[in-house]
Residue frames as a rotation matrix with the C-alpha (Angstrom) as fourth column:
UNK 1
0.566 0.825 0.000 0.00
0.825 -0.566 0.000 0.00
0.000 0.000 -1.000 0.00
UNK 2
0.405 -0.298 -0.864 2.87
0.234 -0.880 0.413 2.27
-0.884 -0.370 -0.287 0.74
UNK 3
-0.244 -0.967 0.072 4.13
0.225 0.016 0.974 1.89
-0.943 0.254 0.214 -2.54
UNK 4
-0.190 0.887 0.422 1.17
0.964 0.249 -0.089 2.39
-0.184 0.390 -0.902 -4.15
UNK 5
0.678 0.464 -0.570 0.75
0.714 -0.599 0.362 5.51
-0.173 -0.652 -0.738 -2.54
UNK 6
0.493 -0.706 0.508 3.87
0.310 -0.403 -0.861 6.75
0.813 0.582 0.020 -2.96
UNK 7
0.561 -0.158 0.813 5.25
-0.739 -0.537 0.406 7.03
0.373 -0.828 -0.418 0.64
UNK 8
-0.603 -0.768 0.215 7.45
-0.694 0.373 -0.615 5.22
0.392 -0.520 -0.759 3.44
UNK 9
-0.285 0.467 -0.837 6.59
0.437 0.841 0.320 2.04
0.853 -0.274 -0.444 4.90
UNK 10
-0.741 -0.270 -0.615 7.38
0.669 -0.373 -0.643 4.03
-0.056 -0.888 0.457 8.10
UNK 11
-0.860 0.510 -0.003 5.17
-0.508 -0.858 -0.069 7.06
-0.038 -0.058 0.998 7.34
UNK 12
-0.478 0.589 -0.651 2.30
-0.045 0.724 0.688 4.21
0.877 0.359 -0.320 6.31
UNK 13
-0.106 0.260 -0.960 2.49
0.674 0.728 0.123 2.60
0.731 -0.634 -0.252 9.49
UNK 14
-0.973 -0.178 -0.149 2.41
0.232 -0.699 -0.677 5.75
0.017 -0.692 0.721 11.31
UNK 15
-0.700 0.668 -0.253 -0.52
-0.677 -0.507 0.534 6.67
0.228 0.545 0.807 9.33
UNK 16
0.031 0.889 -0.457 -2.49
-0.232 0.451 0.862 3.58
0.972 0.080 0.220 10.08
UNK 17
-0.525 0.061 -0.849 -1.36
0.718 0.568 -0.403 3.59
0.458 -0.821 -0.342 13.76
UNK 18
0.707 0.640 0.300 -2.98
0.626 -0.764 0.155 7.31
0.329 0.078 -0.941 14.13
UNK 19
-0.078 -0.675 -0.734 0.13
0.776 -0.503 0.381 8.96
-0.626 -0.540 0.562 15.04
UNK 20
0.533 0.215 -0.818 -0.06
0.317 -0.948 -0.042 12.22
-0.785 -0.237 -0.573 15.15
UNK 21
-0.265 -0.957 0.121 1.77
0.474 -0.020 0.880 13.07
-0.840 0.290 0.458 11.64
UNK 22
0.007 0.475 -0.880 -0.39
-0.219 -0.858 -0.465 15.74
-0.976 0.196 0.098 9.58
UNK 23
-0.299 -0.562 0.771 -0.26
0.770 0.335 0.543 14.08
-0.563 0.757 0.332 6.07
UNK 24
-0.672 0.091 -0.735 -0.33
-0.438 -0.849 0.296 16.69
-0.597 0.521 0.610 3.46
UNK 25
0.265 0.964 0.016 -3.74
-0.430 0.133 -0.893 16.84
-0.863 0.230 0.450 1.06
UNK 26
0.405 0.141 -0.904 -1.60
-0.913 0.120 -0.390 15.31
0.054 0.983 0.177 -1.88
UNK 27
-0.814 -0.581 -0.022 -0.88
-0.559 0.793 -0.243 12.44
0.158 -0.185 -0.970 0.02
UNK 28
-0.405 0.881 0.246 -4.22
-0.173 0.191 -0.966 11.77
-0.898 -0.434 0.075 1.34
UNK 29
0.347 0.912 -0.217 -5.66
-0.592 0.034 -0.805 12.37
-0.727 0.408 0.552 -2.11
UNK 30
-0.493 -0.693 -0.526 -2.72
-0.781 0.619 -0.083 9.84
0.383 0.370 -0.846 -3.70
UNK 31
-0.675 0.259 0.691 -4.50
-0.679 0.149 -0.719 7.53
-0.289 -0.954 0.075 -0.69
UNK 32
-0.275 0.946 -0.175 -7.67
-0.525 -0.299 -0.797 7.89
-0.806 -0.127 0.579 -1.96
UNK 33
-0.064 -0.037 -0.997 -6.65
-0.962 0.268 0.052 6.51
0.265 0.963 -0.052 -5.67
UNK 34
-0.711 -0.587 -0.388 -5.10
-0.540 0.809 -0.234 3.70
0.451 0.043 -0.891 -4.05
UNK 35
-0.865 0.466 0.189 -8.27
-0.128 0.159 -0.979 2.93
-0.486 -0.871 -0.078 -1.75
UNK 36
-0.671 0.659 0.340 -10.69
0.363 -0.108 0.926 3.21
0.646 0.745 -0.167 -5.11
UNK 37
-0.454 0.669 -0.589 -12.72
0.557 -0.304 -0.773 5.60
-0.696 -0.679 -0.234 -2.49
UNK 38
0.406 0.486 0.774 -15.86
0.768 -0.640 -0.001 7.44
0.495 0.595 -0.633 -4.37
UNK 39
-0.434 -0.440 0.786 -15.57
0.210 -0.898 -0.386 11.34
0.876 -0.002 0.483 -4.49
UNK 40
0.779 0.441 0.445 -17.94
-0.426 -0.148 0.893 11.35
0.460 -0.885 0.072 -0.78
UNK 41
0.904 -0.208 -0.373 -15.51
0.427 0.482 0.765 8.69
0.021 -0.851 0.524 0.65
UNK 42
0.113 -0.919 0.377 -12.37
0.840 -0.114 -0.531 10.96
0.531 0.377 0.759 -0.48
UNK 43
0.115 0.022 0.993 -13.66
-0.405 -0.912 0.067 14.21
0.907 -0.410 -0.096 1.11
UNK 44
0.914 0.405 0.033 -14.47
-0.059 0.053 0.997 12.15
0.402 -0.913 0.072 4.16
UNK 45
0.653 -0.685 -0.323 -10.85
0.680 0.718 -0.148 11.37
0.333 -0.123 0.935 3.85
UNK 46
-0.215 -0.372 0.903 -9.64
0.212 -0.920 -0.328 15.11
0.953 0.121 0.277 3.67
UNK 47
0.269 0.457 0.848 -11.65
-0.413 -0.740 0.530 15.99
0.870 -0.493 -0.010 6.02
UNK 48
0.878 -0.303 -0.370 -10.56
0.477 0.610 0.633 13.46
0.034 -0.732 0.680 8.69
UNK 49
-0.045 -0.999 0.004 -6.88
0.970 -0.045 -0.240 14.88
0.240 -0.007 0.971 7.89
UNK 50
0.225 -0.127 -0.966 -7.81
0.268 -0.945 0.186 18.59
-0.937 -0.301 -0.179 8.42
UNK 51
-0.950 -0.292 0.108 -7.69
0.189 -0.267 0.945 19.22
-0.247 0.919 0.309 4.34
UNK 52
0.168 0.579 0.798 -11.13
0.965 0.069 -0.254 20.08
-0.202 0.813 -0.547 3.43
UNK 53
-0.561 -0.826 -0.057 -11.59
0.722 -0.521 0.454 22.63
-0.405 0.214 0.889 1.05
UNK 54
-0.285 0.752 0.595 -14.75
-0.098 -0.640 0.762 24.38
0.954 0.159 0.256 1.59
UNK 55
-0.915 0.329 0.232 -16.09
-0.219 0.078 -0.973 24.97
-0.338 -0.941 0.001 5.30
UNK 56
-0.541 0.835 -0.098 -19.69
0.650 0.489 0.581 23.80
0.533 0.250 -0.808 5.75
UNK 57
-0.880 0.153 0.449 -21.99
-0.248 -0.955 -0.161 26.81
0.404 -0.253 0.879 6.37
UNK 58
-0.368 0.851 -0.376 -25.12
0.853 0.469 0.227 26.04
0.369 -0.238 -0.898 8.57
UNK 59
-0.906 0.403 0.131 -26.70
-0.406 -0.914 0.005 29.88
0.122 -0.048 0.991 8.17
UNK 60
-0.497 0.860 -0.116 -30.06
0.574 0.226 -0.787 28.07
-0.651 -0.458 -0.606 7.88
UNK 61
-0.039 0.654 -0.755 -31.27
-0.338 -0.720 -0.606 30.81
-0.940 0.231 0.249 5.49
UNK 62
-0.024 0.562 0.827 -33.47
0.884 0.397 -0.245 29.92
-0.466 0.725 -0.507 2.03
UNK 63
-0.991 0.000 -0.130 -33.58
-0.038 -0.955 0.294 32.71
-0.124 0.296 0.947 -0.51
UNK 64
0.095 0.920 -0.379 -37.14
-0.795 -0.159 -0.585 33.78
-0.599 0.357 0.717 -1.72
UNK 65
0.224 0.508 -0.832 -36.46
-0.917 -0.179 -0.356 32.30
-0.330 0.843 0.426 -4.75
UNK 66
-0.752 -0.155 -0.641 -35.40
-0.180 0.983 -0.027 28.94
0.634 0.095 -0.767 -4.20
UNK 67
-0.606 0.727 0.323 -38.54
0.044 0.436 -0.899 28.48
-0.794 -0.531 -0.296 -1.36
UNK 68
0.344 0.715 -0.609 -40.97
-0.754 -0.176 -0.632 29.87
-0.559 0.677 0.479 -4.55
UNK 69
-0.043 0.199 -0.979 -39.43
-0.722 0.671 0.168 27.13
0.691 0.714 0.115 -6.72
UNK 70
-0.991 0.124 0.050 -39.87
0.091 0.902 -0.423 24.43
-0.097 -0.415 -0.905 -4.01
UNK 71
-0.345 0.938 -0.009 -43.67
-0.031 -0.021 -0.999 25.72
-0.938 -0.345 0.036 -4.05
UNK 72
0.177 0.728 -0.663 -44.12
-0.914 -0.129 -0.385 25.78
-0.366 0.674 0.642 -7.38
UNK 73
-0.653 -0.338 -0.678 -42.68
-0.657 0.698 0.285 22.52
0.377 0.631 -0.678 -8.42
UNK 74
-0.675 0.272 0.685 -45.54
-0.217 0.815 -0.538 21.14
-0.705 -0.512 -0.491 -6.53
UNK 75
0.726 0.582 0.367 -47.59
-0.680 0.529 0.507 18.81
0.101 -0.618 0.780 -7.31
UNK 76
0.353 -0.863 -0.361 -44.07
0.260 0.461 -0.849 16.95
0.899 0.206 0.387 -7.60
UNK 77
0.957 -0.093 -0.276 -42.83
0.276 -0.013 0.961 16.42
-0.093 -0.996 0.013 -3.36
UNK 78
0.336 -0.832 0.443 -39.79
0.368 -0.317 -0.874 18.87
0.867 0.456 0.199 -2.82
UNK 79
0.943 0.082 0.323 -37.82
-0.094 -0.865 0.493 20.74
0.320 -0.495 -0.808 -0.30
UNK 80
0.436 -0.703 0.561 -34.99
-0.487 -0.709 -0.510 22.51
0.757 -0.051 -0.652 0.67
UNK 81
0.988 -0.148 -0.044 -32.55
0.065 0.139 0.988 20.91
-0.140 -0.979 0.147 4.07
UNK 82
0.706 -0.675 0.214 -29.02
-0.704 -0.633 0.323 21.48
-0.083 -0.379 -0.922 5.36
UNK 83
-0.088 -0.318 -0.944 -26.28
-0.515 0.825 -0.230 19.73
0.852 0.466 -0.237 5.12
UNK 84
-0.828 -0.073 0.555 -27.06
-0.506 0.521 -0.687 18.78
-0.240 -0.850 -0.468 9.13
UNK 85
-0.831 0.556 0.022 -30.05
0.438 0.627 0.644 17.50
0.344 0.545 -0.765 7.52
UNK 86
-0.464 0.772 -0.433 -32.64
0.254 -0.353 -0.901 20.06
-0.848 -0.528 -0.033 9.06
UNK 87
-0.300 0.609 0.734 -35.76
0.919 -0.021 0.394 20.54
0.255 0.793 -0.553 6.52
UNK 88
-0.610 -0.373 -0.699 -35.73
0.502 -0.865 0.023 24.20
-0.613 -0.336 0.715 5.83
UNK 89
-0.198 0.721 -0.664 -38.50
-0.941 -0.330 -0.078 24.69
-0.276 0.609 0.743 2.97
UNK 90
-0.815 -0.054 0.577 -40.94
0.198 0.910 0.365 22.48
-0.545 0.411 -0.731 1.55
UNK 91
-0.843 0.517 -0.151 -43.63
-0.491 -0.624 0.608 22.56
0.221 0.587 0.779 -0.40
UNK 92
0.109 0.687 0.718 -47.70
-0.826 0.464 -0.319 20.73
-0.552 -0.558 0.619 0.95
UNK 93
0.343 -0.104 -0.934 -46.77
-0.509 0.815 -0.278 17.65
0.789 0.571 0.226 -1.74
UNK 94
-0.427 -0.813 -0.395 -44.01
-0.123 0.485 -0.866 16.66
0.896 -0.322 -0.307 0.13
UNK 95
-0.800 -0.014 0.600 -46.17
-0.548 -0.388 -0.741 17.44
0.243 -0.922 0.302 3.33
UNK 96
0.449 0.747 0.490 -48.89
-0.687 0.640 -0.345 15.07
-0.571 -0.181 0.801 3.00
UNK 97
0.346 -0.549 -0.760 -46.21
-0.236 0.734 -0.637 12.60
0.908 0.400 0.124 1.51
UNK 98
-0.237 -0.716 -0.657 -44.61
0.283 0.596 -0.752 12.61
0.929 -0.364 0.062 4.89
UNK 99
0.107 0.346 -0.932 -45.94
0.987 0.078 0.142 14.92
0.122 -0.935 -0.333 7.74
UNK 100
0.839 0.286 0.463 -46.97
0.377 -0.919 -0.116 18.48
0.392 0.272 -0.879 7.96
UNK 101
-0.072 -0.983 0.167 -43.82
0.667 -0.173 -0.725 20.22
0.742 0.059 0.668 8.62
UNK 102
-0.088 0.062 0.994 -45.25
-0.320 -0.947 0.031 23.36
0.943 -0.316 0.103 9.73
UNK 103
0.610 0.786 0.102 -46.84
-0.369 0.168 0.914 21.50
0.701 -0.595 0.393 12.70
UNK 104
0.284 -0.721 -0.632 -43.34
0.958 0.241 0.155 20.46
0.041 -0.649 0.759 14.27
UNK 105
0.822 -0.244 -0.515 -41.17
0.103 -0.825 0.556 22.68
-0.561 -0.510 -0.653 16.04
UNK 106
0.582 -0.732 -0.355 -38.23
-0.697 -0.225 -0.681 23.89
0.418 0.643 -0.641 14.25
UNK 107
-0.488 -0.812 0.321 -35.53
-0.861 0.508 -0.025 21.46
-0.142 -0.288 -0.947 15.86
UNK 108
-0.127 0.525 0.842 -38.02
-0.013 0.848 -0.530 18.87
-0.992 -0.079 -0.100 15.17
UNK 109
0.850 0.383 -0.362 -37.86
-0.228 -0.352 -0.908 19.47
-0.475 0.854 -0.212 11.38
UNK 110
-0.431 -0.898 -0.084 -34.50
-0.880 0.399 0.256 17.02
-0.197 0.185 -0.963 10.62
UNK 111
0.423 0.409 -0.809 -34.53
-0.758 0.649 -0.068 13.89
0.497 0.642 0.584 8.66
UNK 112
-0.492 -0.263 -0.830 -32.62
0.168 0.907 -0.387 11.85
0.854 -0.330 -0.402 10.85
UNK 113
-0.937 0.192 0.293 -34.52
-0.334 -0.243 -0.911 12.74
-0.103 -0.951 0.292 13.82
UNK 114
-0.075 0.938 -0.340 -37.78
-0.997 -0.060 0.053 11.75
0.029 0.343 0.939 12.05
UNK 115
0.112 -0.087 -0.990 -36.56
-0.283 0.952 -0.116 8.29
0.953 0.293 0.082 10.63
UNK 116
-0.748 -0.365 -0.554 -35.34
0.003 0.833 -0.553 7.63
0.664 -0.415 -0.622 14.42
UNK 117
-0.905 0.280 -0.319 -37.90
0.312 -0.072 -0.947 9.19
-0.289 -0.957 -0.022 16.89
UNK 118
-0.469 0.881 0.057 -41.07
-0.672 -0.314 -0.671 9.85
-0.573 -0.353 0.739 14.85
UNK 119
-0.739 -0.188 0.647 -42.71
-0.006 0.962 0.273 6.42
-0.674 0.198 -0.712 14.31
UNK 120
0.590 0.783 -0.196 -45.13
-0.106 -0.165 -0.981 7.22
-0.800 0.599 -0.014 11.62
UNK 121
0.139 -0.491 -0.860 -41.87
-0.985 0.019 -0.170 7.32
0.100 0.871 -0.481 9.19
UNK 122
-0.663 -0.411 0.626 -41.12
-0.409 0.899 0.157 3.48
-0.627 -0.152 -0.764 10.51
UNK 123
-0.043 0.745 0.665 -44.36
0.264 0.651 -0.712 2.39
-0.963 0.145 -0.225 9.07
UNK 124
0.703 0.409 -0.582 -44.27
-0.313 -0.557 -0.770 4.64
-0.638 0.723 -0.264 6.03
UNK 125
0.165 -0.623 -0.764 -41.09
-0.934 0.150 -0.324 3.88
0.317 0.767 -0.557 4.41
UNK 126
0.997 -0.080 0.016 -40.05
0.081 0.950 -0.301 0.38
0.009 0.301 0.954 3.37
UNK 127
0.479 -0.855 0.198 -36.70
0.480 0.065 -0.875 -0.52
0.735 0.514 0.441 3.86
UNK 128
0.972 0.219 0.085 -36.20
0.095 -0.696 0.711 1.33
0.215 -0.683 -0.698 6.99
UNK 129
0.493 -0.867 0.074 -33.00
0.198 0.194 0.961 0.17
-0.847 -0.459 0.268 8.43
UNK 130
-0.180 -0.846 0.502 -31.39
0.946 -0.009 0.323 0.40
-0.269 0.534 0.802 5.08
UNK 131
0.401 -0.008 0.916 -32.56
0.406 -0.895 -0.186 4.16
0.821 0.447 -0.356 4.49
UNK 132
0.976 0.108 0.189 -31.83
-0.066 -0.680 0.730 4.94
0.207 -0.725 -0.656 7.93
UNK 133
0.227 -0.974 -0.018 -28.50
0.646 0.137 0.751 3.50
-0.728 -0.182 0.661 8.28
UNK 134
-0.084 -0.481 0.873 -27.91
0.939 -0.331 -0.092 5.43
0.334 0.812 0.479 4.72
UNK 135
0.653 0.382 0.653 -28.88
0.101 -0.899 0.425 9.01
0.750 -0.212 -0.626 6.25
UNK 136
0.736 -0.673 -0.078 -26.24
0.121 0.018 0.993 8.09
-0.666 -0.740 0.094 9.47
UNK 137
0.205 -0.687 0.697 -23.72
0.854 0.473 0.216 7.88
-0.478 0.551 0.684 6.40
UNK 138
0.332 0.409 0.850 -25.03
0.763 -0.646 0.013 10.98
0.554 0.645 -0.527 4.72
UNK 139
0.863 0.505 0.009 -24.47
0.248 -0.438 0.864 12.42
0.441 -0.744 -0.503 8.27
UNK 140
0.632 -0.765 -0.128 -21.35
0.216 0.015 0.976 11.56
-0.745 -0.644 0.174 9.61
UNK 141
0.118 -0.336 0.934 -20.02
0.930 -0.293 -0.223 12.67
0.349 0.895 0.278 5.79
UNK 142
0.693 0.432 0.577 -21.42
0.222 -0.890 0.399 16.33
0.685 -0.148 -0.713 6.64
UNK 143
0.999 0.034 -0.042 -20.19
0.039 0.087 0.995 16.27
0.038 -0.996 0.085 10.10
UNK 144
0.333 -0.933 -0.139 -16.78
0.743 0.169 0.648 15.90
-0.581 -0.319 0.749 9.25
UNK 145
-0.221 -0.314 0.923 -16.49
0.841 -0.541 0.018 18.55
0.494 0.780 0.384 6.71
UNK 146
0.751 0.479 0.454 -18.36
0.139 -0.787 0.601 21.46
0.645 -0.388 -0.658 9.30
UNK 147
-0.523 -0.790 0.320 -16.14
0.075 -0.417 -0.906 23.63
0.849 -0.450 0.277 10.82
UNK 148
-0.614 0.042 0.788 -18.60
-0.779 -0.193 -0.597 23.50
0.127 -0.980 0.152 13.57
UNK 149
-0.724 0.188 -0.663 -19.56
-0.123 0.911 0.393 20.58
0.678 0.366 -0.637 14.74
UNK 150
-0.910 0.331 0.248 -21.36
-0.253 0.029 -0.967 21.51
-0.327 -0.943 0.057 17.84
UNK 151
0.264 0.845 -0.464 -25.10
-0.961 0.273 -0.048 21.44
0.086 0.459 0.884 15.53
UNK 152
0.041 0.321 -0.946 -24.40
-0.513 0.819 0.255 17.99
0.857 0.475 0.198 14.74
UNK 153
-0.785 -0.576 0.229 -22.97
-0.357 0.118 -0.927 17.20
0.507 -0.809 -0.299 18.18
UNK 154
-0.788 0.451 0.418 -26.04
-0.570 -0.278 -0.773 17.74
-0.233 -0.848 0.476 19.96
UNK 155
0.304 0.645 -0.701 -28.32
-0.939 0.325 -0.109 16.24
0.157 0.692 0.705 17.48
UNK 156
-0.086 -0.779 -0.621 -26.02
-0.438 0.589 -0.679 13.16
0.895 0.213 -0.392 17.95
UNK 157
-0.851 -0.424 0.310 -26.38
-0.331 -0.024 -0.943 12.92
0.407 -0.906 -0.120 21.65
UNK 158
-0.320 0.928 0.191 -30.04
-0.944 -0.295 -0.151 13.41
-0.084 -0.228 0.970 21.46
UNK 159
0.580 0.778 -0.244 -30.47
-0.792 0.608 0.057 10.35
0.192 0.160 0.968 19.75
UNK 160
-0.408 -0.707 -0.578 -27.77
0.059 0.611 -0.789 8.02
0.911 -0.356 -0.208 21.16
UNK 161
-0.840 0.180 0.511 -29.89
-0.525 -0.034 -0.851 9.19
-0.136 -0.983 0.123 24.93
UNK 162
-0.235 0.927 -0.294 -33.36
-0.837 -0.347 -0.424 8.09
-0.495 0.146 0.857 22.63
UNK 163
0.851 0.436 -0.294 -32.84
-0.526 0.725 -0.445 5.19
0.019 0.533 0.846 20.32
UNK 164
0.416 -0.689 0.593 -31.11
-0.286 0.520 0.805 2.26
-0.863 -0.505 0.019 20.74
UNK 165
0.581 -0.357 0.732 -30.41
0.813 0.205 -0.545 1.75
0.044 0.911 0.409 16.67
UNK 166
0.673 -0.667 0.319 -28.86
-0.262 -0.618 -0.741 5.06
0.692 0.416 -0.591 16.00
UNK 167
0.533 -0.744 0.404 -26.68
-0.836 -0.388 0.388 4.45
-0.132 -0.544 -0.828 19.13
UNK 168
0.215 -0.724 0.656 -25.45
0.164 0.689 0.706 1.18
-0.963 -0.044 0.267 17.96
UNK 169
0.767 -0.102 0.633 -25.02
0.626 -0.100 -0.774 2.37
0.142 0.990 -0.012 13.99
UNK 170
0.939 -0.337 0.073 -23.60
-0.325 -0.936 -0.136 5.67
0.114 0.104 -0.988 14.95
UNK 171
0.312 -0.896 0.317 -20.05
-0.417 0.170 0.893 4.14
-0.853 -0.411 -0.321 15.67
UNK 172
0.054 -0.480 0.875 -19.50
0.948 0.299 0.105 2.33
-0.312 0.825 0.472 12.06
UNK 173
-0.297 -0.946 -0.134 -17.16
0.398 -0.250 0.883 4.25
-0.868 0.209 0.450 9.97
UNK 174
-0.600 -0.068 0.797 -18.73
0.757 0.276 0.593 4.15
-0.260 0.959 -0.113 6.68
UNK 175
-0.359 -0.087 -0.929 -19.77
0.053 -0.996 0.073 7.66
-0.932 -0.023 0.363 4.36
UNK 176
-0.645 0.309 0.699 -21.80
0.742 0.469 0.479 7.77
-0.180 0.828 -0.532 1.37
UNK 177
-0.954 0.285 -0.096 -23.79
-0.299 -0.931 0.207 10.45
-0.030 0.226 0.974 -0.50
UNK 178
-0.394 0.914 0.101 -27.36
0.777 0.390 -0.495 9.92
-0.492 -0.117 -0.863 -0.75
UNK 179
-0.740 -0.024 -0.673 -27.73
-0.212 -0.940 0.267 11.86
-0.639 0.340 0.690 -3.56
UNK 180
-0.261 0.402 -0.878 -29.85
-0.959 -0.008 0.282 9.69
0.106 0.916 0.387 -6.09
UNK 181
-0.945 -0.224 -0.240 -31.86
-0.274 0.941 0.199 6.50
0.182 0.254 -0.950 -5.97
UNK 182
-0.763 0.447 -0.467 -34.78
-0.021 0.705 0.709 4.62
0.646 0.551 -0.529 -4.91
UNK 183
-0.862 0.132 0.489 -37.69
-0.495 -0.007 -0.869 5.00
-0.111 -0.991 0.072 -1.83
UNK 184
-0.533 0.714 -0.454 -40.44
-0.004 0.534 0.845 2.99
0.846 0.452 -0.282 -1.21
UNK 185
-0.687 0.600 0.410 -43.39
-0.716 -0.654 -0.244 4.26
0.122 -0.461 0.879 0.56
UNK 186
-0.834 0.551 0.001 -46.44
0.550 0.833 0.061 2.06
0.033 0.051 -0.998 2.32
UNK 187
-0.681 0.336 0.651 -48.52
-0.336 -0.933 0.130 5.36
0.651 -0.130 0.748 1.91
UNK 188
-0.785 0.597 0.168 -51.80
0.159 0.455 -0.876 4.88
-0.599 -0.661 -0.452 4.48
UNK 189
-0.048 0.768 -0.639 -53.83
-0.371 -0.608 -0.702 6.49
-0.927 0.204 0.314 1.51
UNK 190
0.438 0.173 -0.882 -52.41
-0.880 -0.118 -0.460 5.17
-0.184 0.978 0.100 -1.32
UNK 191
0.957 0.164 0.240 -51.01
-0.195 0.974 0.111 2.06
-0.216 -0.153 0.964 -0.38
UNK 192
0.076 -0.910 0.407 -47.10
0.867 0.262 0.424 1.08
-0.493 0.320 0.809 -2.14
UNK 193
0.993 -0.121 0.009 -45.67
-0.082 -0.725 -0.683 3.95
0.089 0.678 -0.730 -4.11
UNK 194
0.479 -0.864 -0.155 -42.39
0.805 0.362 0.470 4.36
-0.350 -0.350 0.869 -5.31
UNK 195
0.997 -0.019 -0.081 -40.40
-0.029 -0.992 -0.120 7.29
-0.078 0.122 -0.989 -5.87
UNK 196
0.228 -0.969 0.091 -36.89
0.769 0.122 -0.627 8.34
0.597 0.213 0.773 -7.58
UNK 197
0.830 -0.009 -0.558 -35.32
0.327 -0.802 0.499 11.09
-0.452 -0.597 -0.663 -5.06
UNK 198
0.325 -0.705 0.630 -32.88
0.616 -0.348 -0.707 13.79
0.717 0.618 0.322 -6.28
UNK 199
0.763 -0.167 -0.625 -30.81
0.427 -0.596 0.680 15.96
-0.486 -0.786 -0.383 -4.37
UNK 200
0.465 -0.290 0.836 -29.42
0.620 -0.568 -0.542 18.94
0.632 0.770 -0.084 -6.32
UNK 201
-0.064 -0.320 -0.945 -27.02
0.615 -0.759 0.215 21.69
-0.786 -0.567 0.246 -4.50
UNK 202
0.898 0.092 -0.430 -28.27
-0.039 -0.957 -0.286 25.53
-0.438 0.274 -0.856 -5.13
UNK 203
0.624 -0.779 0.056 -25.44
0.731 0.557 -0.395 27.12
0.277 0.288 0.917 -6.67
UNK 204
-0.357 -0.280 0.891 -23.51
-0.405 -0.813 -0.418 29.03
0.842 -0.509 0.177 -4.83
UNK 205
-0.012 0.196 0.981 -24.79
-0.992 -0.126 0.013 27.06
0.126 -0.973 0.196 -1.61
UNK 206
-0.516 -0.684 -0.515 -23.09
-0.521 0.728 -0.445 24.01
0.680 0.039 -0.733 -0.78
UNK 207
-0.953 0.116 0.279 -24.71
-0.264 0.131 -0.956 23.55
-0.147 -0.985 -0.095 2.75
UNK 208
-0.118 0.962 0.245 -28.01
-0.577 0.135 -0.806 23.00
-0.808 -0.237 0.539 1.17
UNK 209
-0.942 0.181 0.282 -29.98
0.321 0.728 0.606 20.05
-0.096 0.661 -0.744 -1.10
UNK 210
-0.515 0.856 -0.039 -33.00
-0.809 -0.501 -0.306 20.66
-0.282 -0.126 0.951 -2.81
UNK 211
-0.931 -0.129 0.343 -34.49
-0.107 0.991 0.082 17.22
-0.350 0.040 -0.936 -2.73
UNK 212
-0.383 0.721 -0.577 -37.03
-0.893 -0.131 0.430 15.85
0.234 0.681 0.694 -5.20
UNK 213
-0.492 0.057 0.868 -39.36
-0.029 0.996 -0.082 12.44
-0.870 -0.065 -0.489 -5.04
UNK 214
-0.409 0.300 -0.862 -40.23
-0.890 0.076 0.449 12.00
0.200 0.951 0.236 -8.88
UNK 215
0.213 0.585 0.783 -43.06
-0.569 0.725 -0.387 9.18
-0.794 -0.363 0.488 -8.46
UNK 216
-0.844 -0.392 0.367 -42.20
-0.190 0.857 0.480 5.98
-0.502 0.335 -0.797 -10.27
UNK 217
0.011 0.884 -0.467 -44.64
-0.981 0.101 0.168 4.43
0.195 0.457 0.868 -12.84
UNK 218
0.443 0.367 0.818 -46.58
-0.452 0.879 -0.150 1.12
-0.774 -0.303 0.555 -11.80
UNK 219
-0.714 -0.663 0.226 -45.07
-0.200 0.503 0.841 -1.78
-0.671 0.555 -0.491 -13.50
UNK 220
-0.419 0.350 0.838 -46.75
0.889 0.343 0.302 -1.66
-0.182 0.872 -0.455 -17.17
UNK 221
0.761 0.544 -0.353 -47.18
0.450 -0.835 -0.317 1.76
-0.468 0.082 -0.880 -17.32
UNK 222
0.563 -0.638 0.526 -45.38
0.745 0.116 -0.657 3.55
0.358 0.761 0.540 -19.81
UNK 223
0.020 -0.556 -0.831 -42.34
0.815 -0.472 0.336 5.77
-0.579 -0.684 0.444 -18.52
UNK 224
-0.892 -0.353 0.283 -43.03
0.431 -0.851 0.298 8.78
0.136 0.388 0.911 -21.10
């Protein structure tokens, strides 16, 4: 591996004993090649070393004009959240897809708090454990890139005092975007539904996703 890499056995074994030994961001990202890490597990890698190369801003503020396109894109479920995952705009699709937003308190308005501590999402989404475990991944990504970590900190604590899954997940290792793929819904109204989600960053605002659920056509229905 060290040779791979381009480094000392010595410096290696330093590296994999955690000594204290600051590698520089063109080792790390040499590292990364050699590790075949995606571009999420590479940052996570930076960012573990003290190399990243954007702070994570958690201002919390929506312009006008990105809440007005979460409202108009409705009847199509949308909205707006951080990178700590707090849900920060949405639009009434998405709200009778999952659970009136307004009606929670603001600190209650976070996707991993929902999946762990409000139990209407257990029943609603299929697949639980594997979306939740993916959102702890999504998380502890974020988390390592934020120049403040106290937000996530606390959020962290909350549910490690609250649920006994997140507090035994929350200790694996493993980082992954959760930009693009599959959800499956047991709706109480509509029964099975499936849905492609997107997650798009603004530009010019890193710290935020504007996440789509693009319903899925029943098998034999045509996709145009």
């Amino acid at each position: 591996m060290a040779l791979l890499a381009g480094v000392s056995v010595s410096w290696y074994t330093w590296l994999e004993q955690g000594r204290d030994i600051k590698p520089s961001t063109a080792a790390l990202q040499r590292l990364s090649k050699v590790f075949n890490l995606d571009s999420v597990e590479a940052a996570h890698l930076l960012a573990l070393g003290a190399r990243t190369a954007r702070p994570v801003s958690m201002s919390g503020e929506v312009s006008s004009g990105l809440k007005l396109l979460v409202r108009e894109m409705d009847p199509i479920p949308a909205y707006v959240r951080n990178s700590r995952l707090d849900i920060l705009a949405w639009n009434d699709a998405i709200a009778a897809l999952f659970v009136d937003y307004g009606s929670l308190q603001p600190d209650e308005r976070n996707t991993l708090r929902l999946l762990f501590l409000y139990q209407p999402y257990r029943t609603l989404i299929l697949d639980w454990e594997s979306m939740a475990r993916g959102m702890i991944s999504t998380f502890r990504a974020a988390r390592a890139q934020a120049d403040d970590k106290a937000p996530f900190d606390s959020l962290v604590n909350e549910l490690n005092d609250l649920s006994p899954e997140f507090r035994d997940w929350w200790p694996d290792t493993d980082v992954k975007g959760f930009d693009e793929g599959c959800k499956r819904l047991l709706h109480p109204k509509t029964g099975p539904i499936e849905f492609t989600y997107i997650a798009l960053t603004p530009h010019g605002r890193p710290d935020l996703s504007l996440v789509t659920y693009i319903p899925r056509p029943a098998d034999g229905e045509s996709q145009s």
